[in-house]
C-alpha positions as CSV (number, residue, x, y, z in Angstrom):
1,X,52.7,53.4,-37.5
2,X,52.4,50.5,-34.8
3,X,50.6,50.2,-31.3
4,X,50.9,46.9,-28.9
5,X,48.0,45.7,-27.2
6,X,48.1,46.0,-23.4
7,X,46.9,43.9,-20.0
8,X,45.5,45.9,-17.1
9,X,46.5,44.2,-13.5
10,X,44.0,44.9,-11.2
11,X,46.6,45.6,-8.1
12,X,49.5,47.5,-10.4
13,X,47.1,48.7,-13.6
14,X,48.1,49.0,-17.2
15,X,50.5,46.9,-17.9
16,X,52.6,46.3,-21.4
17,X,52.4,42.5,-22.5
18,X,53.6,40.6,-25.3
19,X,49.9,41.2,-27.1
20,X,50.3,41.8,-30.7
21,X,51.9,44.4,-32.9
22,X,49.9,46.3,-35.4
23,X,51.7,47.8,-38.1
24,X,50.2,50.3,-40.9
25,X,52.4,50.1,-44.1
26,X,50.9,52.1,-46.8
27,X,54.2,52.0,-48.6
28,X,58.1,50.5,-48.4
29,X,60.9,50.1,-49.3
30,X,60.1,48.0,-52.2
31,X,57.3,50.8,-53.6
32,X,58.6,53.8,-51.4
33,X,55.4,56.0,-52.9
34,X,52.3,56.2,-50.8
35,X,48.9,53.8,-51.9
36,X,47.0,56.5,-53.6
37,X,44.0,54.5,-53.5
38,X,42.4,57.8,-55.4
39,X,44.5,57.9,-58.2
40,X,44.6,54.1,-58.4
41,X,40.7,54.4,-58.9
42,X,39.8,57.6,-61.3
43,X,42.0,55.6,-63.1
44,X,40.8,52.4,-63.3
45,X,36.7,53.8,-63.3
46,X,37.7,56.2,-66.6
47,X,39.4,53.7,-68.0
48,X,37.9,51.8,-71.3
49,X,36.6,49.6,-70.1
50,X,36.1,50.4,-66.6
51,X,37.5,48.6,-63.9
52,X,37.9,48.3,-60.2
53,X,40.6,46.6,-58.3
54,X,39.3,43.4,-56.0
55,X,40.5,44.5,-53.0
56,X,38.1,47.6,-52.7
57,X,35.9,44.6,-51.8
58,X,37.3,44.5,-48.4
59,X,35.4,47.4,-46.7
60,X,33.6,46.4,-43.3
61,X,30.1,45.0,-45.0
62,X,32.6,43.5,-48.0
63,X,34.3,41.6,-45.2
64,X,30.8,40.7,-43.8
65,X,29.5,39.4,-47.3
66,X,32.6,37.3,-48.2
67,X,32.0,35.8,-44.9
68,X,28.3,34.5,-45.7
69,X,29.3,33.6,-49.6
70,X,32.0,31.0,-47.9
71,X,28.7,29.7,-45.9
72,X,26.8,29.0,-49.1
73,X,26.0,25.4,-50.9
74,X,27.5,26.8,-53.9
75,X,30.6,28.2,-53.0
76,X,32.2,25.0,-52.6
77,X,36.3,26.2,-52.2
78,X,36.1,27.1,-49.0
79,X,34.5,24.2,-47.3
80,X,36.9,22.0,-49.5
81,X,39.9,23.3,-48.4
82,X,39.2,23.3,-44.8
83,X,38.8,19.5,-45.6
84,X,41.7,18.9,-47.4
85,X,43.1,20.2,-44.6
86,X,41.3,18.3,-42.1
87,X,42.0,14.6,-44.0
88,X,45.8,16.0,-44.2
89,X,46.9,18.0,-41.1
90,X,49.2,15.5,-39.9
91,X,51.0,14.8,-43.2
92,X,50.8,18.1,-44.0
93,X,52.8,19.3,-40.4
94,X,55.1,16.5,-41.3
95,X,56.2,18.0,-44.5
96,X,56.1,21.2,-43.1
97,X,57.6,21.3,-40.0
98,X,57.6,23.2,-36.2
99,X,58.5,25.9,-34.7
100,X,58.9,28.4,-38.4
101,X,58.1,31.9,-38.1
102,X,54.2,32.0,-39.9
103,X,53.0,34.5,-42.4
104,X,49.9,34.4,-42.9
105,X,48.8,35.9,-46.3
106,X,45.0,37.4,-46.7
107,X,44.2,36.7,-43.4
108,X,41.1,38.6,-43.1
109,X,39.8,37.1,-39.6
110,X,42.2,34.6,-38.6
111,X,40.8,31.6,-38.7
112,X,42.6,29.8,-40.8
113,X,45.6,30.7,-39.8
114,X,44.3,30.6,-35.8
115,X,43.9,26.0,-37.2
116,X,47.6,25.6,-37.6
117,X,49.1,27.8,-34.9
118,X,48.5,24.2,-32.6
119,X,49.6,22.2,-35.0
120,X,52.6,24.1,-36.5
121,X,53.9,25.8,-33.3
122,X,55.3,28.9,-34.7
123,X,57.5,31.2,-32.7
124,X,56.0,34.3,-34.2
125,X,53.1,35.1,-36.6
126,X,52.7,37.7,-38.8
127,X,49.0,38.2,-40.2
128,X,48.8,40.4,-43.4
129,X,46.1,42.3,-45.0
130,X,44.4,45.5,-46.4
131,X,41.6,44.8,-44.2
132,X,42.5,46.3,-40.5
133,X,38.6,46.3,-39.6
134,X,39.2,42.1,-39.7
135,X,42.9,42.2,-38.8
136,X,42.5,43.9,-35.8
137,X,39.8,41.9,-33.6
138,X,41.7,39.0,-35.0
139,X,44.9,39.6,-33.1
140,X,43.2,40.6,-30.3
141,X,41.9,37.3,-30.0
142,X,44.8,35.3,-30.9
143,X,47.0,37.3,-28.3
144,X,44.7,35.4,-25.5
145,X,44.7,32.4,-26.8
146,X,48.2,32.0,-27.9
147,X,50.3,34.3,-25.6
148,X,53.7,32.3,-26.0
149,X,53.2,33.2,-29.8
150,X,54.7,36.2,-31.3
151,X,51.8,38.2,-32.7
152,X,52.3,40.8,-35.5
153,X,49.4,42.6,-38.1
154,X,50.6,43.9,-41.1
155,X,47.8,46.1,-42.8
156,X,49.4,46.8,-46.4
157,X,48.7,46.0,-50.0
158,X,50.8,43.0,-50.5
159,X,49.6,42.4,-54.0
160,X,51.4,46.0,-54.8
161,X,54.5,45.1,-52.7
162,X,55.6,42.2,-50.3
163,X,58.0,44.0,-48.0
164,X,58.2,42.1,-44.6
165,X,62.1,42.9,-43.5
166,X,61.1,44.8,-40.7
167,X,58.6,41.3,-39.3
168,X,60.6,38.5,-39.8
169,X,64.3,37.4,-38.7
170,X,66.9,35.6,-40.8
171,X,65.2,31.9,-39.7
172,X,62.9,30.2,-42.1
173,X,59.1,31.1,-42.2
174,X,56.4,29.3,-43.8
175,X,54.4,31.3,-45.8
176,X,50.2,30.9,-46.0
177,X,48.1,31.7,-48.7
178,X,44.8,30.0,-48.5
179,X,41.6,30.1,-49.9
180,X,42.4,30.5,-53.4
181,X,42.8,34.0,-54.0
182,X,46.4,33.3,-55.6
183,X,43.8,33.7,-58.9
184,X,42.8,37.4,-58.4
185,X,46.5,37.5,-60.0
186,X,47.2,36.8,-63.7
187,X,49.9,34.0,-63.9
188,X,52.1,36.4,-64.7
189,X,51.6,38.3,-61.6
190,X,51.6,35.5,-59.6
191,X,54.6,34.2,-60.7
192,X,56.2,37.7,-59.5
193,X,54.7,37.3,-56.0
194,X,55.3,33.8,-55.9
195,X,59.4,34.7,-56.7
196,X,59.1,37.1,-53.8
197,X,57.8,34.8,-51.5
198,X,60.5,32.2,-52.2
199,X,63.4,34.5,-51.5
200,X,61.3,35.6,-48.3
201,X,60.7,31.9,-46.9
202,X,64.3,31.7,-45.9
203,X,66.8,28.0,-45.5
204,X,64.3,25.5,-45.3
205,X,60.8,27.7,-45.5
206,X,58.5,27.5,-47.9
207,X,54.7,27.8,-48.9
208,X,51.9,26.4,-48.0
209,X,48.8,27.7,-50.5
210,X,45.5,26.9,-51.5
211,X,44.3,26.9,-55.0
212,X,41.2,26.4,-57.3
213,X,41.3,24.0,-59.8
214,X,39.9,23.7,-63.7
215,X,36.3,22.2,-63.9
216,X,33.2,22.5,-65.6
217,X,32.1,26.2,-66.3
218,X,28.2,25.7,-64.7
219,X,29.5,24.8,-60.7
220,X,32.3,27.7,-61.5
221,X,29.7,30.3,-62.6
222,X,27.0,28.6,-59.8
223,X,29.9,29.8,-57.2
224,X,29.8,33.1,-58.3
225,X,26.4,34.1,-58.9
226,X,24.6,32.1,-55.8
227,X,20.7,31.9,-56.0
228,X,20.5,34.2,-52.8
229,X,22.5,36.8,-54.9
230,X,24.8,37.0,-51.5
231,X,27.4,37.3,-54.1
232,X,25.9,40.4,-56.0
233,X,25.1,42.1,-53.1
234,X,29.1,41.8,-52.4
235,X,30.0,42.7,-55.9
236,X,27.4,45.6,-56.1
237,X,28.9,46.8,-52.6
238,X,32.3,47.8,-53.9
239,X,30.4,50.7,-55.0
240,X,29.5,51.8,-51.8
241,X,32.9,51.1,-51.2
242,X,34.1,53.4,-53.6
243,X,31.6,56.0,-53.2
244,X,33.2,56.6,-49.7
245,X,36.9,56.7,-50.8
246,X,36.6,59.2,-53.9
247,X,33.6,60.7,-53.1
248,X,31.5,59.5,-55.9
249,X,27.7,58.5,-56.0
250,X,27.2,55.6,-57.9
251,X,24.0,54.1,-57.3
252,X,24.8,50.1,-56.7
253,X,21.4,49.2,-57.5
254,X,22.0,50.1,-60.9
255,X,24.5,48.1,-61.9
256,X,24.0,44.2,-62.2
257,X,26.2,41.6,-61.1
258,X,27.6,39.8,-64.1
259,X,29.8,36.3,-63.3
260,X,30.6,34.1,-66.3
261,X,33.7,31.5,-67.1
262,X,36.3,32.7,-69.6
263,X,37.1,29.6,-71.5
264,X,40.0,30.8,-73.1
265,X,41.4,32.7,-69.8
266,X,40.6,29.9,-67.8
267,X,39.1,32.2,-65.4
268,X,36.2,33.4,-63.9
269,X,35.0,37.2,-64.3
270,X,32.9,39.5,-62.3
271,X,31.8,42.4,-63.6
272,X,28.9,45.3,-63.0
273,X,26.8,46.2,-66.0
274,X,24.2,49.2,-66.3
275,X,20.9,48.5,-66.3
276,X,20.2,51.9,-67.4
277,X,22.4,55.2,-69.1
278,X,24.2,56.2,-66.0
279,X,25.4,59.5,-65.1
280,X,28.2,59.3,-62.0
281,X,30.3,61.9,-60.2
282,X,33.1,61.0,-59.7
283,X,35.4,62.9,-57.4
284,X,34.2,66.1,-59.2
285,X,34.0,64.5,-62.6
286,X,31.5,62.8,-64.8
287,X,31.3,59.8,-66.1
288,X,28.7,58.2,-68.2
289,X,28.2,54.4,-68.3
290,X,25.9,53.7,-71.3
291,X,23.2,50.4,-70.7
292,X,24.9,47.4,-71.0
293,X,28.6,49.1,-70.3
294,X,30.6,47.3,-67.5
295,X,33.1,47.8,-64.9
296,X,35.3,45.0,-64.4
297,X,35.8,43.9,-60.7
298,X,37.3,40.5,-60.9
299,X,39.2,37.4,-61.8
300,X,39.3,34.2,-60.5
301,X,42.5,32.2,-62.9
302,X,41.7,28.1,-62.2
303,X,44.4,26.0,-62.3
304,X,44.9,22.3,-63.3
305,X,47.5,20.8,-60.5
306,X,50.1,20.8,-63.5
307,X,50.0,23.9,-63.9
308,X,50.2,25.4,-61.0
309,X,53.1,23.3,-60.4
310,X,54.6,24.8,-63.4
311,X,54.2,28.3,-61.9
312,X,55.8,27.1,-58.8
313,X,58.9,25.8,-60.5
314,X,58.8,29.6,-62.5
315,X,59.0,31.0,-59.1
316,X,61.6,29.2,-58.3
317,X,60.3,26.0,-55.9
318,X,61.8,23.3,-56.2
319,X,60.1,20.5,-53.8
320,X,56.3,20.2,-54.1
321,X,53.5,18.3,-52.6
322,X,50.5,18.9,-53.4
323,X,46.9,17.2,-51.7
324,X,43.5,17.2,-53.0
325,X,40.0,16.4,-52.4
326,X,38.5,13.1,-53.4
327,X,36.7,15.5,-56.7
328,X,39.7,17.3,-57.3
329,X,37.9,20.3,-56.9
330,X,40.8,21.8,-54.8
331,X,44.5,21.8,-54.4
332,X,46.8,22.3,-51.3
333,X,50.4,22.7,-51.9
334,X,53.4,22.4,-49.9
335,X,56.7,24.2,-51.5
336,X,60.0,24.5,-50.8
């Protein structure tokens, strides 16, 4: 389901306007069965172990949090790539290019994406998400600032399937993936979304993404487990999350937040671990967590620039550039 924004004229009233488009996409083509975000979860929480996808982070509050962990000292990616992208812009439009349709993957409130429209001039951009409580205001915003611009929303599931046919035209887009979260996927899954994007981008699109690199486990685990615990507080919330979907009662304040560096994975894990024997229902079932049990709610895959030039390649890319921070802590690429 879709419904465009509309302008009121005070002399001839409501009025339809280019605005923006907000599209509700619980399935496609690609995956033609509905999200099932119930199933998706019994199974995951009765699992052994337990788990809990990463995006039943997103609620309203979860949106909130990640907002306030991006403010904190420790949580450096954020504040890195915005500077990457501030020492680079102009090379960086250079390589990409004007005038592209703009897909903006993740984009949660905008922002990032709200940096380039200036600088890149797109004739259309096409925000997607799970999160239509962020989406939303977003466009709305966007739609007065930038009402030459094309606007579309595109609430779905895109780690589940990428279908965009129905947004974009037959001209390149450039596709944006910011902020790292390419690393909630294994590289194995990423290499599948990555494939999919390439054959979406079109003659002479491409991707433009941000990515975390390899360093030394303490700032990694300090990023994840702040000293204000903003970042258990967001972890812990997925509960809440969850108890309103399914119609469970977990108690979050039972369950502590657990971040640590996987050496061998090169990746960083959250997790929630029982403080205590737990005793949850669970859309009319039970299910006991003994002390020290955990649910896992997250990775976070690093990447050294080789080898996230390697998965590129996989995917099919054949042209990359790639900037960094003085550090290296972070990595923007260009791909085509």
């Amino acid at each position: 389901m879709a419904h465009w924004a509309a302008a009121t004229h005070p002399k001839l009233g409501r009025l339809p306007t280019p605005g923006y488009r907000l599209v509700h996409r619980p399935h496609s083509a690609l995956q033609p069965e509905p999200l099932d975000d119930r199933a998706t979860l019994l199974t995951g929480l009765f699992a052994e172990p337990a788990r809990i996808a990463p995006k039943y982070f997103y609620d309203p509050l979860g949106c909130a949090l990640f907002n306030a962990i991006c403010e904190l000292p420790e949580y450096y990616p954020t504040r890195t790539e915005w500077a990457i992208f501030a020492a680079h812009c102009e090379a960086m439009v250079a390589r990409i290019g004007l005038g592209r349709q703009f897909v903006d993957l993740g984009a949660g409130d905008c922002a990032k994406g709200a940096f380039w429209l200036p600088l890149l001039q797109p004739r259309r951009y096409v925000a997607v998400d799970i999160a239509a409580a962020a989406l939303e205001p977003a466009l709305a915003r966007l739609a007065a600032a930038f009402p030459d611009v094309e606007l579309t929303g595109v609430v779905t599931d895109f780690s589940r399937s990428l279908d965009l046919a129905a947004d974009l035209d037959a001209g390149p887009a450039t596709f944006f993936y910011p902020g790292s979260s390419i690393g909630n996927f294994s590289p194995a899954e990423a290499v599948e979304l990555l494939t999919e994007v390439r054959r979406l981008c079109g003659h002479g699109g491409g991707l433009f993404i941000g990515v975390d690199t390899e360093k030394e486990p303490a700032r990694l685990h300090a990023a994840y487990d702040d000293a204000l615990g903003v970042t258990a507080a967001f972890n812990r919330n997925v509960l809440n999350h969850v108890n309103a979907l399914i119609g469970a009662d977990f108690d979050p304040a039972a369950f502590a937040h657990i971040a640590f560096y996987n050496v061998a994975q090169r990746r960083i894990e959250m997790h929630l671990e029982a403080r205590s024997a737990q005793r949850v229902r669970i859309a009319g079932r039970e299910r006991m967590f003994a002390k020290g049990e955990r649910i896992h709610t997250e990775n976070s895959y690093k990447y050294a620039p080789e080898a996230f030039t390697g998965l590129l390649r996989r995917a099919g890319f054949v042209r990359i550039s790639m900037w960094q921070d003085p550090a290296g802590d972070f990595a923007v690429f260009y791909a085509d």
